[in-house]
C-alpha positions in Angstrom: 110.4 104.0 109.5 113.0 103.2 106.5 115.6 102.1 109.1 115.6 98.3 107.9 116.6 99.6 104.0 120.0 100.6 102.4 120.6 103.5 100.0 117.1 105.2 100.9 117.1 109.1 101.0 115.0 110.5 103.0 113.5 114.1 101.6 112.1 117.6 103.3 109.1 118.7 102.0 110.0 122.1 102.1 110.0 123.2 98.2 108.0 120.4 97.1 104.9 120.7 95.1 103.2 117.5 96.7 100.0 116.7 95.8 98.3 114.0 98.3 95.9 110.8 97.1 93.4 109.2 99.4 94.3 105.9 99.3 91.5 104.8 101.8 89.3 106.0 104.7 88.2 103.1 107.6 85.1 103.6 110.2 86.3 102.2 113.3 84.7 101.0 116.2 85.4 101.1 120.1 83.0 99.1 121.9 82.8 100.7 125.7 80.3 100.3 128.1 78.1 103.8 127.5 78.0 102.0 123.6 79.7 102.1 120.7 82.6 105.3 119.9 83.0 105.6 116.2 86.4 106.8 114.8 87.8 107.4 111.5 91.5 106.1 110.3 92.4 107.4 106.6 95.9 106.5 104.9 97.1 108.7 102.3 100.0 109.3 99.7 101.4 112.1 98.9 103.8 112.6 96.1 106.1 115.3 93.8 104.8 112.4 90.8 109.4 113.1 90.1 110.3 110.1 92.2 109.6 111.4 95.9 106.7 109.7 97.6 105.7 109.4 101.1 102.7 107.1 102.8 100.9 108.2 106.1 98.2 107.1 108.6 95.8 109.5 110.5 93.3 108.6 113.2 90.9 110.9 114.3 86.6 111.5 115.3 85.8 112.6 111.6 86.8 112.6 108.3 88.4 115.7 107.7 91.1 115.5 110.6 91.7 112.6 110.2 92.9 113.2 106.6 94.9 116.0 107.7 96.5 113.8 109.9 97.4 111.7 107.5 98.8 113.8 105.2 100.9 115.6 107.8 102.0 112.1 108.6 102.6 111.3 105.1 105.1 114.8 104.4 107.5 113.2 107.6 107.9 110.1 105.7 109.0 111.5 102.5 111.8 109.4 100.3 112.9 109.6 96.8 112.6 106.5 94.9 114.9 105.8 91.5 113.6 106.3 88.2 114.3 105.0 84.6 112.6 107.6 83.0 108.4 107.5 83.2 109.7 103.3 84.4 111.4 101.3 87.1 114.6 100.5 86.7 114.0 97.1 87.4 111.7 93.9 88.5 111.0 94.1 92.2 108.6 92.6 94.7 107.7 94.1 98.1 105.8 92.4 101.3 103.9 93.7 103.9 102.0 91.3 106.1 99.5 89.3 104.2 100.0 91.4 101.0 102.1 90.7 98.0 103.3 93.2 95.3 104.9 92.6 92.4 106.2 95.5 90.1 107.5 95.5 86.5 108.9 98.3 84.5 106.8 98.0 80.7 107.5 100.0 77.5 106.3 103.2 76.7 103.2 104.0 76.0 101.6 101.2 78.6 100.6 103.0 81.3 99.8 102.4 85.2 98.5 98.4 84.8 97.6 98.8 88.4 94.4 98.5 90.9 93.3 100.3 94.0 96.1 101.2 96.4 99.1 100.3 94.2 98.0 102.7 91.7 97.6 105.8 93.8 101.4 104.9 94.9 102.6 104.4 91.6 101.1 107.7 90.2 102.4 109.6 93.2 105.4 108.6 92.8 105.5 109.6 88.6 105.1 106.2 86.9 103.9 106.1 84.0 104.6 103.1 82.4 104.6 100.3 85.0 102.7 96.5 85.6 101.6 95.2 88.7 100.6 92.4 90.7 98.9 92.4 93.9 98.3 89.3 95.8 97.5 88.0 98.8 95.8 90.7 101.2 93.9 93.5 99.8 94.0 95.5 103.0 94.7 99.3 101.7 97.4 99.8 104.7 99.6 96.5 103.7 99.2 96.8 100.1 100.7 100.7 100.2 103.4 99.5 102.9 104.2 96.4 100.3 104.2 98.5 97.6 106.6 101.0 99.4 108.6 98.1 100.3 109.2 96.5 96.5 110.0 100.5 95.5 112.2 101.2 98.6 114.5 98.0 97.2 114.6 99.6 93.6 118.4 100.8 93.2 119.4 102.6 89.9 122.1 101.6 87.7 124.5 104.3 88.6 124.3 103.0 92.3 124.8 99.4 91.5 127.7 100.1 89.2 128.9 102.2 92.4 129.2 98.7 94.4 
């Protein structure tokens, strides 16, 4: 899933206290010819809120399974993202299909300037101090998978002083 990104580690959730965020639950339908078949897709993040996040999708006939699908999804995709103490280290913006994220570190004492779907990333991950932008698409799967995308490109000082 994080093939197309350098210096990302990947994380086992064995050890972890993770604690998962319902970032959105979808009522789909499947038109057939006996009628309609509803179906339930959630996404959901779960984090250690100390820099290791993961995002996941579950489909399923209700609510609850599809939640637990989810958030057994969400524990595979597990990475650990660079912090600068409760900030980012740095400026970054992430894209996802239509939607456009835009994240800045802020002083102490700000906070999570954030709406909706960024936010429940941001505070998994252990943010505290952060602004956002969200534009474009307010879909909750692309803005989580652009928000992952603008914190998967985040590289801490040590590793750019590495290169």
């Amino acid at each position: 899933m994080y093939q197309d990104y350098k210096n990302v580690e990947t994380v086992k959730p064995s050890g972890l206290e993770l604690k998962d965020r319902l970032v959105g639950v979808q009522r789909v339908t499947k038109v057939t010819k006996g009628g309609r078949a509803f179906g339930f897709s959630a996404i959901v993040v779960v984090g250690d809120e100390n820099g290791v996040v993961g995002q996941g999708l579950g489909k399923s006939k209700d609510v609850a399974s599809a939640i637990a699908k989810a958030i057994e999804d969400a524990k595979k995709n597990l990475v650990r993202i660079p912090l600068n103490k409760a900030t980012l280290p740095h400026e970054q913006k992430g894209k996802y299909g239509g939607a456009r994220v835009t994240l800045l570190p802020a002083a102490p004492g700000t906070g999570v300037i954030a709406g909706g779907a960024v936010r429940a990333v941001l505070e998994a991950v252990g943010v505290h101090d952060v602004l956002s932008k969200s534009q474009g698409s307010s879909n909750p799967h692309n803005v989580v998978k652009a928000t992952f995308d603008a914190l998967l490109q985040l590289r801490s000082a040590q590793t750019v002083a590495k290169q």
